[in-house]
PyMOL commands that place a pseudoatom at each C-alpha (Angstrom):
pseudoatom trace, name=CA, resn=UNK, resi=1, chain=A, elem=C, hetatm=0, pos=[0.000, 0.000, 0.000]
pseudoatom trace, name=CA, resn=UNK, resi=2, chain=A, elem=C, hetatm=0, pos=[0.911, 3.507, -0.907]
pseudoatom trace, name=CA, resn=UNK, resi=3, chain=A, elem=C, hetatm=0, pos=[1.769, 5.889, 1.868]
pseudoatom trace, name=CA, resn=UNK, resi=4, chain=A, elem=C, hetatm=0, pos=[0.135, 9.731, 1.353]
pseudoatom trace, name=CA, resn=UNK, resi=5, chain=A, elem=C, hetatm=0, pos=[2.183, 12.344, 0.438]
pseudoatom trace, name=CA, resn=UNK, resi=6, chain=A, elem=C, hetatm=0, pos=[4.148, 14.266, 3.224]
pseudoatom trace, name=CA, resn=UNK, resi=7, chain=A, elem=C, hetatm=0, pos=[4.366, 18.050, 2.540]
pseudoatom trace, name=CA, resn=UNK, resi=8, chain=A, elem=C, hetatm=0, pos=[7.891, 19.664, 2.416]
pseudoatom trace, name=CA, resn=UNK, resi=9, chain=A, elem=C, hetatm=0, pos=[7.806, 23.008, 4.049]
pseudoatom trace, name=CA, resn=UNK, resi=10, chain=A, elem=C, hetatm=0, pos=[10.120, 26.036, 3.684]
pseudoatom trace, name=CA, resn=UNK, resi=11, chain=A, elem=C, hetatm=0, pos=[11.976, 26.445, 7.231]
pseudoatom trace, name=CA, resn=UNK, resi=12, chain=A, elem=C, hetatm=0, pos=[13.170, 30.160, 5.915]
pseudoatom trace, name=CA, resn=UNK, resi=13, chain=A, elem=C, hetatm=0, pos=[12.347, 32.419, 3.324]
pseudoatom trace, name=CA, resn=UNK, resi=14, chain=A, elem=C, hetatm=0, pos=[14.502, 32.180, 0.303]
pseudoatom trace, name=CA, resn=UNK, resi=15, chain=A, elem=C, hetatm=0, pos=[15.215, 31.045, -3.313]
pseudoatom trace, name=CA, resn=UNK, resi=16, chain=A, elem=C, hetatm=0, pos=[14.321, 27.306, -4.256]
pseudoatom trace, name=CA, resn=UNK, resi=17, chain=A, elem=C, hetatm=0, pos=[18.208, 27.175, -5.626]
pseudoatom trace, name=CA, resn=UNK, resi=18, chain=A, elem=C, hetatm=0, pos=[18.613, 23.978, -7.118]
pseudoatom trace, name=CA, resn=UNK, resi=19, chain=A, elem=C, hetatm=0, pos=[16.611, 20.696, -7.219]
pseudoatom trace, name=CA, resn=UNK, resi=20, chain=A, elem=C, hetatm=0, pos=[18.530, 17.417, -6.422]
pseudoatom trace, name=CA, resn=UNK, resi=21, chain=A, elem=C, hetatm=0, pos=[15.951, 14.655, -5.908]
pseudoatom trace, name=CA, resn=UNK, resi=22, chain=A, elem=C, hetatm=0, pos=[14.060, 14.191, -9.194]
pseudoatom trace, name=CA, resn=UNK, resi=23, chain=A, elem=C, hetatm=0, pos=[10.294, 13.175, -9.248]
pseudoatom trace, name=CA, resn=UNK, resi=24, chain=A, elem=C, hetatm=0, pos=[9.705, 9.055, -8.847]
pseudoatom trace, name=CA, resn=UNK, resi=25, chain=A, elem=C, hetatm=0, pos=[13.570, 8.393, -7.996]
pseudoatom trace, name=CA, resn=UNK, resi=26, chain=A, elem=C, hetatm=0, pos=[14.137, 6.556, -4.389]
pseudoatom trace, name=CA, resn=UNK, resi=27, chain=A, elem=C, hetatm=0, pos=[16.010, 8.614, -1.868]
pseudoatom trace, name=CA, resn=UNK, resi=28, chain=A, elem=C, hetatm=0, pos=[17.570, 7.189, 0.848]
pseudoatom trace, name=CA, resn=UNK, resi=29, chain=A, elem=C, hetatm=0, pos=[17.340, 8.436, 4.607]
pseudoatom trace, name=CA, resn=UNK, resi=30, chain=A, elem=C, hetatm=0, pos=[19.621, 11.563, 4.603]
pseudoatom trace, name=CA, resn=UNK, resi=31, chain=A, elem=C, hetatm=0, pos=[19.322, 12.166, 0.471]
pseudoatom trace, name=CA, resn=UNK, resi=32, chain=A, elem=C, hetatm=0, pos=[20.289, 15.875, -0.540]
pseudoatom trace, name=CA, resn=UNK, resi=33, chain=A, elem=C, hetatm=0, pos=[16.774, 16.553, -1.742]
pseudoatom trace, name=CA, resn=UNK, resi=34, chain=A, elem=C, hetatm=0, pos=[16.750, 20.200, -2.731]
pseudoatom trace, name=CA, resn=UNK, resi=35, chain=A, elem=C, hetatm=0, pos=[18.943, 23.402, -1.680]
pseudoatom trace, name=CA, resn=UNK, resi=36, chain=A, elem=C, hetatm=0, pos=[17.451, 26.503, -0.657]
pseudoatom trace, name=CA, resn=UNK, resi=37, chain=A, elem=C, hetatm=0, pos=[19.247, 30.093, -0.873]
pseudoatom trace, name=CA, resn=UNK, resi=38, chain=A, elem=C, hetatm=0, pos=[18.503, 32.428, 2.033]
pseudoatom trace, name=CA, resn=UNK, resi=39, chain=A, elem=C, hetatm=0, pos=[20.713, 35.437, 2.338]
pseudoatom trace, name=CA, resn=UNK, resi=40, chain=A, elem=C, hetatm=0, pos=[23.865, 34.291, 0.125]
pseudoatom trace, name=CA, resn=UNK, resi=41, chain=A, elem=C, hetatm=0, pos=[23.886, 31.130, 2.230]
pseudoatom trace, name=CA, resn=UNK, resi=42, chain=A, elem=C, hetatm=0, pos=[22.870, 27.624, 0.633]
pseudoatom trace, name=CA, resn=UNK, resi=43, chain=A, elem=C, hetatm=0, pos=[20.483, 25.300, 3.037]
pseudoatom trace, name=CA, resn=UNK, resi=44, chain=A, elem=C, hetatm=0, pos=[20.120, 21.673, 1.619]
pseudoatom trace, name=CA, resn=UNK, resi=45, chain=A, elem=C, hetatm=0, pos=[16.846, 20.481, 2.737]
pseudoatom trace, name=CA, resn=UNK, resi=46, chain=A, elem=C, hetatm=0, pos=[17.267, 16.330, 3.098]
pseudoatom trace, name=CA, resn=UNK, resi=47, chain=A, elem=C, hetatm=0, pos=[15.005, 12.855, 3.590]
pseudoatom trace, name=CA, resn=UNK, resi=48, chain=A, elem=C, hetatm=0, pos=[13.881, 12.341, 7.159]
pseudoatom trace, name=CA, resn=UNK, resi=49, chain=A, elem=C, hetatm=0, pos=[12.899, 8.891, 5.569]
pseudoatom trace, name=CA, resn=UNK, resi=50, chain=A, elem=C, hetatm=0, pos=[13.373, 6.819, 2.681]
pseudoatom trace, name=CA, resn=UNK, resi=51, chain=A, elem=C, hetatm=0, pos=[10.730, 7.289, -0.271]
pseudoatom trace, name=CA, resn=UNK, resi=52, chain=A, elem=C, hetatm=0, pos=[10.605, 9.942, -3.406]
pseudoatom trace, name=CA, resn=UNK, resi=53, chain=A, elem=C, hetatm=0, pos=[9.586, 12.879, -4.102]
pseudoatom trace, name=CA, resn=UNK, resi=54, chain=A, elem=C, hetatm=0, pos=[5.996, 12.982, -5.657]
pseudoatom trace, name=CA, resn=UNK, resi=55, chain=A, elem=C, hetatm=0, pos=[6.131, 16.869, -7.329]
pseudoatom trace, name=CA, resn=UNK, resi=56, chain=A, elem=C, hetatm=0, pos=[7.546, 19.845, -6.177]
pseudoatom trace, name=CA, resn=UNK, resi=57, chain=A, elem=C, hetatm=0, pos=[5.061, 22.992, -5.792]
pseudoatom trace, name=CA, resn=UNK, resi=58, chain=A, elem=C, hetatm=0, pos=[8.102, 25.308, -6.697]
pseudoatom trace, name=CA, resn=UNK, resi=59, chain=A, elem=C, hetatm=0, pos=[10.612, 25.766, -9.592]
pseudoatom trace, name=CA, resn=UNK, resi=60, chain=A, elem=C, hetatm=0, pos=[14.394, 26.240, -9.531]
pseudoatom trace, name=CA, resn=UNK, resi=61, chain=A, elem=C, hetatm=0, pos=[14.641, 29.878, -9.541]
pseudoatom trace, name=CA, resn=UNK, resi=62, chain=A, elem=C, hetatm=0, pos=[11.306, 30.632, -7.991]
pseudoatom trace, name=CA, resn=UNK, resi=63, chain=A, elem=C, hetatm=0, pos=[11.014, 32.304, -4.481]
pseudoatom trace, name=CA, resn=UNK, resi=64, chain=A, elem=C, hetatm=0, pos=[9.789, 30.692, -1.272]
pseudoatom trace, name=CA, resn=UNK, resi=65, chain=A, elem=C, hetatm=0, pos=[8.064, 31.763, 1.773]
pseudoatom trace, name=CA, resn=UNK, resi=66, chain=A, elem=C, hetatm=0, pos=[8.997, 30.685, 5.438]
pseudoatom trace, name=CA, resn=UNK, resi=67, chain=A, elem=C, hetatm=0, pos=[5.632, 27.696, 6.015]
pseudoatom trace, name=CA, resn=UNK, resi=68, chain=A, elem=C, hetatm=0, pos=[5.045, 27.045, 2.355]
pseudoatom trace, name=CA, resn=UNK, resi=69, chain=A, elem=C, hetatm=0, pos=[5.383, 23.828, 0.641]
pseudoatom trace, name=CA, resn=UNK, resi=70, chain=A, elem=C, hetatm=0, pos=[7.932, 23.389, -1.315]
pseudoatom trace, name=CA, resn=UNK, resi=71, chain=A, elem=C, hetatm=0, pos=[7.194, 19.766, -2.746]
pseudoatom trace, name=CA, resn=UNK, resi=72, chain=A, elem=C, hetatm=0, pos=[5.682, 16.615, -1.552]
pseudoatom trace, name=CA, resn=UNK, resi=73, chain=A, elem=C, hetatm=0, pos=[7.603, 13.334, -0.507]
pseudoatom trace, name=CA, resn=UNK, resi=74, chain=A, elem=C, hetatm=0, pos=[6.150, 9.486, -0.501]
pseudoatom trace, name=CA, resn=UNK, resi=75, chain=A, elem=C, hetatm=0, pos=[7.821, 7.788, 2.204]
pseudoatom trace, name=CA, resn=UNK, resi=76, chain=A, elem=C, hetatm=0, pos=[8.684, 3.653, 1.693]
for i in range(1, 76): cmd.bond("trace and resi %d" % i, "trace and resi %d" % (i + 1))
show_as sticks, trace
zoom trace
């Protein structure tokens, strides 16, 4: 069975900088997911648990507020 999709939320406001984690590809516990830019510094954002990323809600380049999704993740 199919676990539901856990929303990833923004700890900061910032830049979505660079998407690691593609769509449908199994990450590992601790997988570099995404990085986020906040005030010249770069935050990866990584898997609590193993699973994928179902779609992101933001694109490379696009701006992201502190509470917002950023994408959703389907744990294993």
């Amino acid at each position: 069975m199919t676990q539901p999709a856990i929303p990833i939320i923004a700890e900061t406001t910032g830049t979505l900088w660079k998407i690691v984690a593609q769509p449908g590809v199994h990450q590992a516990v601790g997988a570099e997911l995404f990085v986020l830019e906040s005030m010249k510094m770069e935050i990866p954002v990584e898997a609590d648990v193993s699973g994928h990323i179902a779609s992101y809600l933001v694109a490379e380049g696009e701006m992201v507020e502190e509470g917002q999704t950023v994408a959703h993740f389907i744990p294993d």
